[in-house]
DRENKENU-946466 format. One record per atom (N, C-alpha, C, O): residue in three letters; x negated, y negated, z. Coordinates in steps of 0.001 Angstrom, whole numbers, plus 500000, padded with zeros to 6 digits. Example, Ala and Ser with C-alpha at 12.3 -4.5 7.8 and 13.67 -1.06 7.14 Angstrom:
<lumvos>
Ala486810505690507800 Ala487700504500507800 Ala486800503300507800 Ala485764503319508465 Ser487150502250507080 Ser486330501060507140 Ser487100499970507870 Ser486591498862508039 
</lumvos>
This chain:
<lumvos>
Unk143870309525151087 Unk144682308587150324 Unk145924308209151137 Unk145890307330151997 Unk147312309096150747 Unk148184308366151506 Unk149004309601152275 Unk148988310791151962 Unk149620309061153212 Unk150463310544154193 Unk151891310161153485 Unk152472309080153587 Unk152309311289152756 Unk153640311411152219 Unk154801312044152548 Unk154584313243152722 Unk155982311733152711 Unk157084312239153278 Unk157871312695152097 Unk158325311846151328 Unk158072313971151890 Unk159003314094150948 Unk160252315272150895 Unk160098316491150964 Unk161563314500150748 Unk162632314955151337 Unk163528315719149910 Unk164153315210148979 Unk163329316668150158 Unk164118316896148432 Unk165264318870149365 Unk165098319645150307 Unk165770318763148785 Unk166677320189149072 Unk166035321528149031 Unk165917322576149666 Unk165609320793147708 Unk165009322607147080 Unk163853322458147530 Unk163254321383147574 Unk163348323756147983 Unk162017324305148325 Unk161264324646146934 Unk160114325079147004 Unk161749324501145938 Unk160443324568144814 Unk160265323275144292 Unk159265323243143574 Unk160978321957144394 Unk160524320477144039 Unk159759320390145120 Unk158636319899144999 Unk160241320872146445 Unk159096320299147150 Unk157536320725147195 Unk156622319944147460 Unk157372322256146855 Unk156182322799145941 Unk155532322126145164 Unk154377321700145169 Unk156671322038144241 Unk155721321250142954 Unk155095319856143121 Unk154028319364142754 Unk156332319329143928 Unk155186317944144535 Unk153978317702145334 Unk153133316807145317 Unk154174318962146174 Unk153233319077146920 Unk151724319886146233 Unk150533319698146480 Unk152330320702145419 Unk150989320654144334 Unk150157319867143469 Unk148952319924143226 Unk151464318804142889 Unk150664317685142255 Unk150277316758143651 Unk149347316031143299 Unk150549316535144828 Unk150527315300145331 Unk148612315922145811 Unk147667315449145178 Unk148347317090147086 Unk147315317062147443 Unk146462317331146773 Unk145358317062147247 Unk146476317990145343 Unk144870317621144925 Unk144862316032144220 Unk143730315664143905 Unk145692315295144006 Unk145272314024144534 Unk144570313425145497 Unk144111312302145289 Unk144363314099146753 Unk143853313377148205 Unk144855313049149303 Unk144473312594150381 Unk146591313361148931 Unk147268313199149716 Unk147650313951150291 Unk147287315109150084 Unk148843313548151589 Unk148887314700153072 Unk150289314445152553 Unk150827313483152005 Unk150687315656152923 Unk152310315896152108 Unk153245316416153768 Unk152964317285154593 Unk153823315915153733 Unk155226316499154846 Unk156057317090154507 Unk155677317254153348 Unk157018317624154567 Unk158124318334153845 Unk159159318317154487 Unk159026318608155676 Unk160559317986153997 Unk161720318251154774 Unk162803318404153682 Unk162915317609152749 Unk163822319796153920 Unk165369319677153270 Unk166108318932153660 Unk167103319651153746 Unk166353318152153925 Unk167802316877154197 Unk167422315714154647 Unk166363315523155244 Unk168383314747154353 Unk168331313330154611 Unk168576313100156170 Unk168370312011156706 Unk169016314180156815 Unk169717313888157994 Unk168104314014159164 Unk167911313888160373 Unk167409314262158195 Unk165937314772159204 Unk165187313409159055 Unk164237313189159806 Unk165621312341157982 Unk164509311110157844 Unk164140310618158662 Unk162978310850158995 Unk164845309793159320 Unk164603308809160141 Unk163712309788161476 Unk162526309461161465 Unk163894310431162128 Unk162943311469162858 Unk161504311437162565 Unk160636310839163200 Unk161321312433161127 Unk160307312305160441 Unk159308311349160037 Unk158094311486159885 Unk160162310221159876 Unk159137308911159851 Unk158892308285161042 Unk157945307502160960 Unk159466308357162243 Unk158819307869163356 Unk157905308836163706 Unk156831308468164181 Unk158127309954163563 Unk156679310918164596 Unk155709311065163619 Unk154584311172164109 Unk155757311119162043 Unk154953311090161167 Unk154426309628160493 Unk153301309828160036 Unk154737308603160332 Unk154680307013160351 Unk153790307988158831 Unk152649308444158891 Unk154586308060157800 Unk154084308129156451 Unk153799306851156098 Unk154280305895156708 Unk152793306699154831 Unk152191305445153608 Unk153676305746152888 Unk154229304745153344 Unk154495306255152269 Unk155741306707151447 Unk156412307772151759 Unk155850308743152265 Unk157794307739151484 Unk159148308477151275 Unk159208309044149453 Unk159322308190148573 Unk159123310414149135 Unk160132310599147832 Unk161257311185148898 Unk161237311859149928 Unk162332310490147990 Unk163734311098148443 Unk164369311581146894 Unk164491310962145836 Unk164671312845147259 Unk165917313103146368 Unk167114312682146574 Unk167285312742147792 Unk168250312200145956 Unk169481311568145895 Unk170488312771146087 Unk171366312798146950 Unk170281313584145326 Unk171285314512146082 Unk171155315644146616 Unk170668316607146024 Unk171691315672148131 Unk171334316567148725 Unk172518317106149754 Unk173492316359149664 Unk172711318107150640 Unk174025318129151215 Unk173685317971152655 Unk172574318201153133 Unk174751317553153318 Unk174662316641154852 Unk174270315040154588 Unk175178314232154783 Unk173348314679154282 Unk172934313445154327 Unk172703313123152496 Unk172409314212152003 Unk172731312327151693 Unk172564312707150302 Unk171471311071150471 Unk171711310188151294 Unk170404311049149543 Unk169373310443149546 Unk169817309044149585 Unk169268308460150519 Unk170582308321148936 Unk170859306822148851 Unk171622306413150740 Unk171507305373151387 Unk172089307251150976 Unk172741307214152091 Unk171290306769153670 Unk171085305920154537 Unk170704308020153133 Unk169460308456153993 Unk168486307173153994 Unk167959306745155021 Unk168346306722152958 Unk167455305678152246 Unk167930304286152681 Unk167191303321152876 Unk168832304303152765 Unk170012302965153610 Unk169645303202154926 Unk169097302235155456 Unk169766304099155556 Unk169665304325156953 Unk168095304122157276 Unk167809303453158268 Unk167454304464156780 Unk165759304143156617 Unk165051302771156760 Unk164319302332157647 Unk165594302129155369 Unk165646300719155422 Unk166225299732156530 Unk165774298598156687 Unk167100300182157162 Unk168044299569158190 Unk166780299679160037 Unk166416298942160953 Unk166638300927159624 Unk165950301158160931 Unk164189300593160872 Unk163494300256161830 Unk163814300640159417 Unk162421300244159036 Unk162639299386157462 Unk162744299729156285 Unk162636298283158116 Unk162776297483156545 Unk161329297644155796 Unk161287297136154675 Unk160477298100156131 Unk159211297846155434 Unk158779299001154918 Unk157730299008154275 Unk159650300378155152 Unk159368301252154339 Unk159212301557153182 Unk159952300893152457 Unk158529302326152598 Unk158471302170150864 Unk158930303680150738 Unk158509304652151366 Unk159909303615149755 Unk160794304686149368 Unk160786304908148076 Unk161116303916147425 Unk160455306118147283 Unk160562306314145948 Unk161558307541145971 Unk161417308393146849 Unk162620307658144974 Unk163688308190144710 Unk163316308895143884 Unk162323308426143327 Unk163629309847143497 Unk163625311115142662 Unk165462311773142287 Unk166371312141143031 Unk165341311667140922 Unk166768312639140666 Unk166589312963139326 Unk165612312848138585 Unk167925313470139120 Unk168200314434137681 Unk169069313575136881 Unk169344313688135687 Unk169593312390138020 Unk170524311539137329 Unk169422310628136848 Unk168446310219137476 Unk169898310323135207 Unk169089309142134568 Unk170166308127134258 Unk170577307751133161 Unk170585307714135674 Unk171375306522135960 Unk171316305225135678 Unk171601304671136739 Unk171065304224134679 Unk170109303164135070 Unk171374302327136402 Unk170828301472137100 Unk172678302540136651 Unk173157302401137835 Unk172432302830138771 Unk172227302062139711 Unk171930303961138788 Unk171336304574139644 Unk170007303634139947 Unk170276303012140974 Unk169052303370139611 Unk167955302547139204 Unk168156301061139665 Unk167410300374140362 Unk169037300830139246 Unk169513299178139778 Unk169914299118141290 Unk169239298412142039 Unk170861299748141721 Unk171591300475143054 Unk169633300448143995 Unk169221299553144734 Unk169040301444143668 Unk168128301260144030 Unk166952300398144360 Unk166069300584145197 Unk167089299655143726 Unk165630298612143517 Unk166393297282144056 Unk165601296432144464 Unk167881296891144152 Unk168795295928144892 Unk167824296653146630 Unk167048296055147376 Unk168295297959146691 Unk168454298542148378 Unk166468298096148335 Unk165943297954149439 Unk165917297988147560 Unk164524297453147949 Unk163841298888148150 Unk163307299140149230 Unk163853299661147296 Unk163354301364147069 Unk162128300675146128 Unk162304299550145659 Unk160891301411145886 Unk159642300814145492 Unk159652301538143834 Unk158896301119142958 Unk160596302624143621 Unk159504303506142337 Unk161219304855142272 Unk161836305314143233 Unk161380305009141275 Unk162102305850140629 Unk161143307117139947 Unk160153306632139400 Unk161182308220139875 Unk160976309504139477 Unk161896310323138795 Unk162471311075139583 Unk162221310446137721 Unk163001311447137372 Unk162978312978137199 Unk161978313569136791 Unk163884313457137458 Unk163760314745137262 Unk164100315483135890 Unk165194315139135445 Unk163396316442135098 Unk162138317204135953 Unk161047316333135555 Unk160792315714134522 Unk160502316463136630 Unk159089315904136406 Unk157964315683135526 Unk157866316302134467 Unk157295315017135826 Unk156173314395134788 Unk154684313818135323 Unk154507312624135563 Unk153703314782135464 Unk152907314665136499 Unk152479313349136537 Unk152105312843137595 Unk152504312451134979 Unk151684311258134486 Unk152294310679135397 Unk151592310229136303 Unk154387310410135518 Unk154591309291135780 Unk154988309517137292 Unk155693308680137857 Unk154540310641137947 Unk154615310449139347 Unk153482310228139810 Unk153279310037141010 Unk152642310223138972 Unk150931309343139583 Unk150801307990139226 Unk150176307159139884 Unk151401307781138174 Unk151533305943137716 Unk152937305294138891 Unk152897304175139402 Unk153847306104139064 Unk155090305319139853 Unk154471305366141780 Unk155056304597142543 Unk153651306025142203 Unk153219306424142838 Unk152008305462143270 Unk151792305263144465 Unk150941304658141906 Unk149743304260142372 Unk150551302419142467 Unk150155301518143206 Unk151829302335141386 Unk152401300837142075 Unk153347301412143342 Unk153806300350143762 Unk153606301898143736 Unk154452302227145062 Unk153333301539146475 Unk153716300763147351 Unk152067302054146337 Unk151332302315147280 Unk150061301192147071 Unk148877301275147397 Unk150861300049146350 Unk149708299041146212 Unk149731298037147404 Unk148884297147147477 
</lumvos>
C-alpha cells in the first residue's frame, strides 16, 4: 500500500500507529522529532508524513513548514491532542492533507488516511 513516515515524540503513539498502520499493508518509518524530517523523507521518499504538532526541538507545524518549503508536493497529515479548529485551519491554509486527533480512533485514521493517499 503506502510507505509511511511518522514523526510523533512518544514511542507508544508511534506503536500504536504502527500497529494500526501495517496490518493495513503499510511500511511504517519511525522518528522522535521534527528536526529528523526533512532527512527522513529524502532517503526514505514516503507516500505520507503523520506529524505530531508538539514535540521538543523542532515542534510539528514548524517541521511541516520546513517540509513543504523543501517538497511542496508532500502530503502531510497532522496528529494532536489539540482540538484546535485554529489548529485545523492553520493547517489545511499550509496545504497539510488530513488532521487526526488525539487519542485516536482507528475508524478515522483509516478514513483520513484513504482521502490523504488518493
Amino acid at each position: 500500500m503506502a510507505k509511511i513516515l511518522v514523526v510523533d515524540d512518544n514511542a507508544y503513539t508511534r506503536q500504536m500507529l504502527t500497529a494500526i498502520l501495517v496490518p493495513e499493508g503499510h511500511e511504517v518509518i519511525g522518528a522522535d522529532d521534527g528536526s529528523q524530517l526533512i532527512d527522513l523523507y529524502e532517503a526514505n521518499n514516503p507516500d505520507l508524513v503523520m506529524l505530531d504538532v508538539v514535540m521538543p526541538n523542532v515542534d510539528g507545524i514548524t517541521a511541516a513548514k520546513d517540509l513543504l518549503k523543501a517538497h511542496p508536493d508532500a502530503r502531510i497529515i497532522i496528529e494532536s491532542a489539540q482540538q484546535a479548529t485554529a489548529l485545523q485551519k492553520e493547517a489545511e491554509d499550509m496545504g497539510i492533507v488530513g488532521y487526526v486527533p488525539k487519542p485516536f480512533d482507528v475508524e478515522t485514521i483509516t478514513a483520513v488516511l484513504k482521502e490523504a493517499l488518493k
